[in-house]
N, C-alpha and C positions, 0 to 999 in steps of 0.2 A: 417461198422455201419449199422445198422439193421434199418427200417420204423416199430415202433409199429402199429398195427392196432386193434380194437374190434367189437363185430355184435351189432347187436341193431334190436331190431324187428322194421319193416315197417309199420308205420301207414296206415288203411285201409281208403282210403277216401269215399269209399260208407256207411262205418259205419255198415256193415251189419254182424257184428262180425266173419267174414272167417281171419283167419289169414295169411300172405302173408309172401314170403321167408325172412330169415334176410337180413339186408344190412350190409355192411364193409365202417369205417368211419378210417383214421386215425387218431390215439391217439396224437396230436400236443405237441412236448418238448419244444415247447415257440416258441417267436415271435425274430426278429430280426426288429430294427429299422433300421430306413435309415442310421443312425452315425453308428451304430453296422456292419452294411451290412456292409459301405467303410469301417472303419477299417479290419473286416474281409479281405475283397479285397486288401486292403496293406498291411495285412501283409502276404497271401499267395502269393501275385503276386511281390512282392517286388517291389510295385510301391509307389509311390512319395503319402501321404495324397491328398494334394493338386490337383493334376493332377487327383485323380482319382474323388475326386469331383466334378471339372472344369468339366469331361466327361459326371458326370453325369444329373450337370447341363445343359450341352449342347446338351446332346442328348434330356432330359426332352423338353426344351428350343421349339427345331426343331422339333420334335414331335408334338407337343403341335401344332404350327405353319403349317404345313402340315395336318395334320386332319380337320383344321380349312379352309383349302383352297379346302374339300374334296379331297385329296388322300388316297387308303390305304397304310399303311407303314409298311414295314418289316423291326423286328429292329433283325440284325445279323442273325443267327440259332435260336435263340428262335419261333418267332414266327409273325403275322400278326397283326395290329392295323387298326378297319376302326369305322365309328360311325355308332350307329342303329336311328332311329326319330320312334315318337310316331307321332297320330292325335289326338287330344284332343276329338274331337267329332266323332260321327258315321255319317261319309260320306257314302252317298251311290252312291255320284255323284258327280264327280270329278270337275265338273262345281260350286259347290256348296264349295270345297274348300277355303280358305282364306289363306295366309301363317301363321300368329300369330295361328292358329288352329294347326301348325304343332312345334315341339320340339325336343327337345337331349332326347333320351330316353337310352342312353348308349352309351358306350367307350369298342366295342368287343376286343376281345382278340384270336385272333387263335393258336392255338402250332404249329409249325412246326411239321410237320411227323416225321423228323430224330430226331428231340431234344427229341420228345415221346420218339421213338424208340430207343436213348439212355439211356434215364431216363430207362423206362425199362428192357434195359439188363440187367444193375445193381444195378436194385430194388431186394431187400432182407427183405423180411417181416416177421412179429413174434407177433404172438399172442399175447395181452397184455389185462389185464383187466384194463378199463381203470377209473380212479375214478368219471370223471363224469356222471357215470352212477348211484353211490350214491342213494339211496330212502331215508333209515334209519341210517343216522349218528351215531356215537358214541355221548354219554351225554358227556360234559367238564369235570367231574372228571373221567370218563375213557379215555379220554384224554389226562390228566393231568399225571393221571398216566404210560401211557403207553409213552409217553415225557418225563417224568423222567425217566422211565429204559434206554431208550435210549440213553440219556444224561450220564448217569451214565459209559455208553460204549467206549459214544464217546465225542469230543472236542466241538462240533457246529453242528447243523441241519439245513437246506435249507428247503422253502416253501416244494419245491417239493415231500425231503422226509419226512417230517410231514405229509401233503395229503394222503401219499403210510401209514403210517406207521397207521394212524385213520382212516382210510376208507373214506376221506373227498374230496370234489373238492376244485381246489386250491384255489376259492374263499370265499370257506367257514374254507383252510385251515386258509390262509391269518387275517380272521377277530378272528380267535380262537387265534393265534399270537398276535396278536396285543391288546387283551383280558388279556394274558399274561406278555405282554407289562406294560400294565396298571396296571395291579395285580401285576408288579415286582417280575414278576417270570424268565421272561425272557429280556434279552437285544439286541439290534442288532447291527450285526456289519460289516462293509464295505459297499460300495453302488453299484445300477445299479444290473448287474445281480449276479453281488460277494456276495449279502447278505446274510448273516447268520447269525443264531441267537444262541446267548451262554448264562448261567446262570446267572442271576443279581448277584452281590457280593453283 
């Protein structure tokens, strides 16, 4: 399985109209919740629901508990966990300090070297245009129409490929959806990540 990714020109922050190399962002196929994730995990690891919760609880748990006591903590191969602090004001003179002047400014994250240098060997990337780059949408009745040919094809359509197929980001797939919703043109069906949507009767 392939990592989509797309360029996107670099905003210049001097503002001096010179244009700077593009940047590479990957194209995200969605999010995984924390219920999604342990499922995921029981059903590839054929572990127990419960237990893998319990884990994840409990490392959360100790975690949480250990940072608090200042240590950094490495959780497995992945990676390192330590906290960053802010000063709220410009000290120039450590005498002049107060501790309420100091705060959590973060919860870093380091990768481990080898866990990279796994992800990378086999990372396999592929160009993709990716929709939220969108400027100029299609109008609702070219929309509309190009929805019905498709439907005409097939059984059911996903946000996803509605976006792909109008030229739309998935938030604006989303709201054209539900537009259609309303207009009774279209109905949904299943929940969570199963939804799809089929022709109203």
């Amino acid at each position: 399985m392939s990592v989509n990714y797309d360029l996107y020109e670099t905003p210049n922050p001097d503002k001096n109209g010179e244009e700077l190399p593009l940047h590479a962002r990957v194209v995200l196929k969605g999010s995984y919740t924390a219920e999604e994730f342990v499922e995921q995990v029981t059903m590839l690891q054929h572990m127990p629901h419960a237990q893998v919760v319990g884990v994840i609880e409990a490392i959360s748990k100790e975690l949480r508990h250990l940072l608090l006591k200042g240590f950094s903590v490495e959780l497995g191969d992945i990676g390192y966990f330590t906290l960053s602090l802010s000063v709220d004001k410009k000290i120039m003179d450590a005498n002049n300090l107060r501790s309420p002047s100091v705060s959590l400014k973060d919860i870093n994250f380091r990768v481990n070297r080898q866990f990279r240098k796994d992800i990378e060997s086999e990372l396999n990337l592929q160009r993709y245009h990716s929709p939220f780059r969108v400027k100029n949408p299609l109008p609702e009745k070219k929309c509309l129409q190009r929805l019905e040919k498709f439907l005409e094809e097939h059984p059911c359509i996903n946000r996803q490929d509605y976006a792909q197929l109008v030229g739309k980001t998935k938030t604006q797939a989303l709201q054209d959806i539900n537009a259609f919703i309303k207009q009774g043109i279209l109905k949904k069906y299943g929940v969570g990540r199963s939804v799809v949507y089929i022709k109203a009767v």
